[in-house]
N, C-alpha and C positions, 0 to 999 in steps of 0.2 A: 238494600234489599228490594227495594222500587224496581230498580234496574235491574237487578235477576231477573226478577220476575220478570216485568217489561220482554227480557231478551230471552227466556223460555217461551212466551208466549209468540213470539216472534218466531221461535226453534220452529214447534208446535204446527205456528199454521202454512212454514214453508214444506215441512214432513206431509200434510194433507194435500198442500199441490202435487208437490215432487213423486212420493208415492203411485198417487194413481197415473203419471206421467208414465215411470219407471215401468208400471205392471204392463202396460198397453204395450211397451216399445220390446217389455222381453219376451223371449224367443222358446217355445217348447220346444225342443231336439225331437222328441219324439213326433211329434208331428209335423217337423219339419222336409219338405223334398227339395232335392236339387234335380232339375231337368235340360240338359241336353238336347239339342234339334241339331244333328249334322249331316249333311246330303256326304256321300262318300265317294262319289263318284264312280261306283262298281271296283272299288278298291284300287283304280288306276289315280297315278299321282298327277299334278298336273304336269312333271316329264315324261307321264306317256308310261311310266313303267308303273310294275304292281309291286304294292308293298303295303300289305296290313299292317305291319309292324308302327309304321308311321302313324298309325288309322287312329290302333289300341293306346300309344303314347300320350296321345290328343287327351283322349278318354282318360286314362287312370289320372294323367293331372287332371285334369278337371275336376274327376271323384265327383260325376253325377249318381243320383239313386235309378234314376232311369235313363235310356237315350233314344231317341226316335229318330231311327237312320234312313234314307233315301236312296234310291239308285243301289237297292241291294240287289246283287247276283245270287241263282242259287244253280251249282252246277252248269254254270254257263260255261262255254267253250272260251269266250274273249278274255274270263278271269278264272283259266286252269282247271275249270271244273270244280272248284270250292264251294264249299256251303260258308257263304262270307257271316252271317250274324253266326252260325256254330262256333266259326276258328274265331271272331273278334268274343263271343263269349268266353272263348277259352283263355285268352290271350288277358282279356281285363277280368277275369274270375265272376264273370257276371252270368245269369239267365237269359240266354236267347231264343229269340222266337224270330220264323220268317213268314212272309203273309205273299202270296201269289198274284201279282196285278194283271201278269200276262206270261206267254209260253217266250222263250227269245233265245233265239242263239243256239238252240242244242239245250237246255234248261230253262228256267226262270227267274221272273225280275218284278219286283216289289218293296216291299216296306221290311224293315226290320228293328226289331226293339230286343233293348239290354235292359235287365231289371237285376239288384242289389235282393228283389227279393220274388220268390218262387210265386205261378203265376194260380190262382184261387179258379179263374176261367180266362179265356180266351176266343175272341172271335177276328173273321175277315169279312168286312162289310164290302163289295164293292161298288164302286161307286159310278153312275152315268158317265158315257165320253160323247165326246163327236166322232161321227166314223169318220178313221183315215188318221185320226191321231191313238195316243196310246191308250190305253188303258190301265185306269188310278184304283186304289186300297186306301182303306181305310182301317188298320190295325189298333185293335183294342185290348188289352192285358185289365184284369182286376186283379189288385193283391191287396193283402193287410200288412197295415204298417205297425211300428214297435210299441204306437200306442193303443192297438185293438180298433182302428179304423180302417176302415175299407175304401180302396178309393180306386177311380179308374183312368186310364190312360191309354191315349189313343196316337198315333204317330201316324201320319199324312204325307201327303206330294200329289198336288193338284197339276192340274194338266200345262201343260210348258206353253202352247201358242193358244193364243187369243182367250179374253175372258169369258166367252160364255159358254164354253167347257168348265171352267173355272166356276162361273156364275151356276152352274147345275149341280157341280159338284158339291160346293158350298150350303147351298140348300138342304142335298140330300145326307150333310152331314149333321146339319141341325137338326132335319128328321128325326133322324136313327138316335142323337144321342141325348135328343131333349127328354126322350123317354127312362135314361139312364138314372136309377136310385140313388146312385153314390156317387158324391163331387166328383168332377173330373177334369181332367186337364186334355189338353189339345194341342200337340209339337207337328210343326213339320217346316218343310219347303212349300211354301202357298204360290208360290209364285207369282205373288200379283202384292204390289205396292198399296204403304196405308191409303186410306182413304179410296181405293180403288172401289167398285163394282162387289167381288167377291171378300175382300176385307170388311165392308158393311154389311154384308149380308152376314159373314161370321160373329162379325161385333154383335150383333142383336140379341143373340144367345152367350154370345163367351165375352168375358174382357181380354184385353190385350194387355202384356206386359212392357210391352216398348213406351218410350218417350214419345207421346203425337207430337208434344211440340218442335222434337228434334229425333226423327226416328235412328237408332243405327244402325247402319248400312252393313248388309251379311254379304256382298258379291260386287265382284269379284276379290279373292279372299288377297289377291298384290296390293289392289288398291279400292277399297271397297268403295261404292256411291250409292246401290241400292238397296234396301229392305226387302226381301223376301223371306227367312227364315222367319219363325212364332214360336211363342211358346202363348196358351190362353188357358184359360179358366172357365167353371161356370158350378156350379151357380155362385154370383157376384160374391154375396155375403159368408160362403164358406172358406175364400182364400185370402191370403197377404201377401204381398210380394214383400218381398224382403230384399231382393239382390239379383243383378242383370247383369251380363257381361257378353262381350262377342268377344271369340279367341279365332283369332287369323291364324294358321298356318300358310303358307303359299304355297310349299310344298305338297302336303296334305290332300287338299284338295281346292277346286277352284270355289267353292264356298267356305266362309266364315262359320264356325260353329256359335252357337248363340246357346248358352248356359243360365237359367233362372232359377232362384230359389224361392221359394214359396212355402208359407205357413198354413196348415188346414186351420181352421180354426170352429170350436164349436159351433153348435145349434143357437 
């Protein structure tokens, strides 16, 4: 009888570790997101030919809740004249939105996001350049998720040469979204390496979801070596990361898609 007891009481006090171990580590579904960062390359493969089809494949395996795409055309003469976030909306059954960074081609070229769910509001922040290079977006969606929270999401591509396009950018994106009510998150093509100029400047406001101490490399998507694609967060204590992956196509395009999943988590 000693020994029952002894070994109940022993039950007992490993159920008071394990318990609160168990509640931290499990996962509400409903406030769970999967988030997608993939530059598309104006829907051209890296054979030079165009093929959505390849784009939306990417995407439905994945089965992100949202995707912040890069290099989007819209009626551009180079890519047929298509509205590329419309036909890849249609294509993975998702909500698209496209955001205008600049005139190009006979059409336009910007940012574009896929959403699982219908968008609450919408804006196009744009952002500082240096003259003689392009001109960047900053695309923002708010929607509500299945658990009655509201969150917001913003999908980026900072300028390609040199950081202090980069470094202006970066700033004017903590601006605009520090002022933002509701968690949110930050996907894009940053183009500039951790620890860089412009990745410190974003860390100060957002967290990063990569490994510092091993970041993985989003480009080139044959053989990858460097970091550029993100996914971030802010504020610190409203998210979890839960699960990271880079999916290479080589085909697809010359970037690696970087897929995060993340937990909202109370007040």
């Amino acid at each position: 009888m000693k020994q029952l007891k002894q070994r109940i009481s022993i039950a007992l006090l490993l159920l008071c570790i394990i318990l609160p171990l168990w509640s931290q580590n499990k996962v509400n579904k409903s406030k769970t997101v999967k988030v997608l960062s993939f530059n598309i390359l104006g829907g051209r493969t890296t054979k030079g030919d165009f093929n959505l089809d390849v784009l939306a494949k990417l995407i439905i395996e994945a089965d992100p809740d949202f995707v912040a795409m890069q290099e989007v055309d819209y009626k551009v003469n180079r890519s047929r004249k298509y509205d590329l976030a419309t036909e890849l909306g249609y294509r993975t059954k998702m909500a698209p939105i496209f955001a205008r960074a600049m005139y190009y081609n006979g059409g336009e070229y910007g940012e574009g996001v896929l959403s699982k769910y219908s968008f609450l509001t919408t804006r196009n922040v744009a952002l500082p350049f240096i003259e003689g290079q392009e001109p960047r977006a900053a695309l923002e969606i708010v929607v509500e998720l299945l658990s009655g929270d509201t969150i917001a999401f913003v999908g980026t591509h900072l300028a390609h040469e040199g950081n202090q396009g980069r470094e202006m950018q970066a700033k004017k994106i903590n601006e605009v979204f520090s002022n933002n009510k509701y968690p949110t998150i930050l996907a894009g093509d940053l183009n500039a390496k951790p620890g860089s100029g412009p990745i410190t400047t974003l860390e100060k406001m957002w967290t990063g979801t990569y490994n510092k101490k091993n970041p993985e490399p989003t480009i080139p998507s044959d053989s990858p070596r460097e970091k550029i694609d993100y996914v971030m967060y802010s504020p610190k204590n409203r998210w979890r990361l839960i699960d990271r992956k880079v999916i290479c196509d080589t085909y697809a395009s010359d970037h690696c898609a970087y897929l995060v999943t993340l937990e909202l988590l109370d007040k």
